[in-house]
C-alpha positions as CSV (number, residue, x, y, z in Angstrom):
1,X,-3.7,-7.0,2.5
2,X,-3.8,-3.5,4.3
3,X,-1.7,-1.9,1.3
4,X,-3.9,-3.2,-1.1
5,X,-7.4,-2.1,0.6
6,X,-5.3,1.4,0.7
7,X,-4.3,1.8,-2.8
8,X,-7.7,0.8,-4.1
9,X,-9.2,3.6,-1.6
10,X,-7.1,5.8,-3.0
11,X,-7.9,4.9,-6.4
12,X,-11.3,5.5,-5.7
13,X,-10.8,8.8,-3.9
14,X,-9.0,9.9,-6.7
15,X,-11.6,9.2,-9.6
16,X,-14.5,10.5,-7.2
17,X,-12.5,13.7,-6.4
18,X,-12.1,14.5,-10.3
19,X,-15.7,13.9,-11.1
20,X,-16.9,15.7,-8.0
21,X,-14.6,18.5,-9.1
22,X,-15.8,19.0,-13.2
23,X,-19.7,18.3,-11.6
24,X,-19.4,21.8,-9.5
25,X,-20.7,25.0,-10.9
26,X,-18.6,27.3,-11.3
27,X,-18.3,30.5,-8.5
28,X,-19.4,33.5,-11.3
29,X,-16.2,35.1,-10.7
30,X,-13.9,35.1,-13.5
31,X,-13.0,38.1,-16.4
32,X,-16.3,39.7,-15.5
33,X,-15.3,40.0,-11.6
34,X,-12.3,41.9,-13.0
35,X,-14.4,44.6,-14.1
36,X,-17.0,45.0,-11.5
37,X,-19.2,42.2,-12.1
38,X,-18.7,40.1,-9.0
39,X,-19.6,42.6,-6.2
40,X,-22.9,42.0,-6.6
41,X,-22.4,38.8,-4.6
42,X,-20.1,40.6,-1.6
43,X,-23.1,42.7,-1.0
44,X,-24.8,39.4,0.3
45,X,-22.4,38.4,2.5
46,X,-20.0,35.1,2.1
47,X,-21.4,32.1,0.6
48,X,-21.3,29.1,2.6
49,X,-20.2,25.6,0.5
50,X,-23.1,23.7,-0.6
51,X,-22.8,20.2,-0.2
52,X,-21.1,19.4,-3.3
53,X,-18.1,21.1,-1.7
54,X,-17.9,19.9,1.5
55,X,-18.1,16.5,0.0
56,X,-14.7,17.5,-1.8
57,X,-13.1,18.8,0.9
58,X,-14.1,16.0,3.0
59,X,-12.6,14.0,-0.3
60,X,-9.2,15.6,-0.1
61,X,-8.6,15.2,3.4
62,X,-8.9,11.4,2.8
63,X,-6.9,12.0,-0.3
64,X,-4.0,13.3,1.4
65,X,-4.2,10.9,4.6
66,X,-4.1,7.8,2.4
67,X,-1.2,9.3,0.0
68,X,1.2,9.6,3.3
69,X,0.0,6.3,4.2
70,X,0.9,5.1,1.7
71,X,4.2,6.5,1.6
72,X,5.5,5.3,4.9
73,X,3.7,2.3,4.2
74,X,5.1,1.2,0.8
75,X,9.1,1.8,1.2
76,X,8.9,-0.5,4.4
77,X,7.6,-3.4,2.2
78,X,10.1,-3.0,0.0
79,X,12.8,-3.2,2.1
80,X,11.5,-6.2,3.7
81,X,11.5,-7.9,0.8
82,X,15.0,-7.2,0.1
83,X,15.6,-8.9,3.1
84,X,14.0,-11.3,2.2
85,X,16.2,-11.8,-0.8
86,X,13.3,-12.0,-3.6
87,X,15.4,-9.5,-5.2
88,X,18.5,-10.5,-5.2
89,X,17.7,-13.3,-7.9
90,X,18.9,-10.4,-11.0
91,X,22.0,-9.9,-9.1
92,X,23.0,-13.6,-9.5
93,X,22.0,-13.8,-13.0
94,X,24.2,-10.9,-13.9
95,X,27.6,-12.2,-12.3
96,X,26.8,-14.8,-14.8
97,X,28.2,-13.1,-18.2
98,X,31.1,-11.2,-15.8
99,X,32.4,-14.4,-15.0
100,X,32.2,-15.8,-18.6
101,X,33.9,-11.9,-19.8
102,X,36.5,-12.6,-17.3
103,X,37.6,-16.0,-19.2
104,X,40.2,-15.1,-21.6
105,X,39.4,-16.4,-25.1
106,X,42.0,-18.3,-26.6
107,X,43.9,-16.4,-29.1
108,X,44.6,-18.9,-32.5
109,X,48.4,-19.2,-32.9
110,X,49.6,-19.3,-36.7
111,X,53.0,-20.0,-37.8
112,X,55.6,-17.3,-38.4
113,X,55.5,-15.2,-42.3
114,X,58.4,-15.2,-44.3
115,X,59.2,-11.9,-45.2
116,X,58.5,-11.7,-49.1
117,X,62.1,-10.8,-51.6
């Protein structure tokens, strides 16, 4: 029930984090920064994130938490289950055609040719 709460979080996170992400303006650097254009803004000191991005930082660092949640989480599961023996039901049906491979088929037996004169 935990596991599934988590990978729906993280679902969520994860479509929230990409529409938070193409919502935010741009920063006005790019090409013209290159050539001079983006000092204007040093001039004013640092900008401080708006809320926008300290909602996606906030949304990252849940992000990552949940992904290595779920990655200590998930192998356990699936080794109890092995235990468990839920998967060792293909195992049987496989050593089903090596046993009927292992049969040797009868081989027809016809009665000696005469060589021809």
């Amino acid at each position: 029930m935990v596991t599934i709460l988590l990978i729906v979080l993280h679902y969520t996170l994860c479509v929230s984090l990409i529409l938070l992400i193409l919502l935010q303006t741009g920063k006005g650097g790019g090409l013209a920064s290159a050539f001079g254009g983006g000092a204007s803004e040093t001039v004013w000191g640092t900008r401080r994130g708006n809320i926008m991005t300290r909602i996606t930082a906030g949304g990252v660092t849940l992000f990552m938490i949940t992904s290595l949640l779920l990655a200590i989480i998930l192998p356990k599961q699936a080794s109890v289950t092995q235990r468990k023996g839920m998967l060792s039901a293909p195992a049987q049906q496989q050593s089903a055609p090596a046993q009927q491979q292992a049969q040797p088929t009868p081989v027809p037996q016809s009665a000696p040719t005469q060589p021809a004169k």
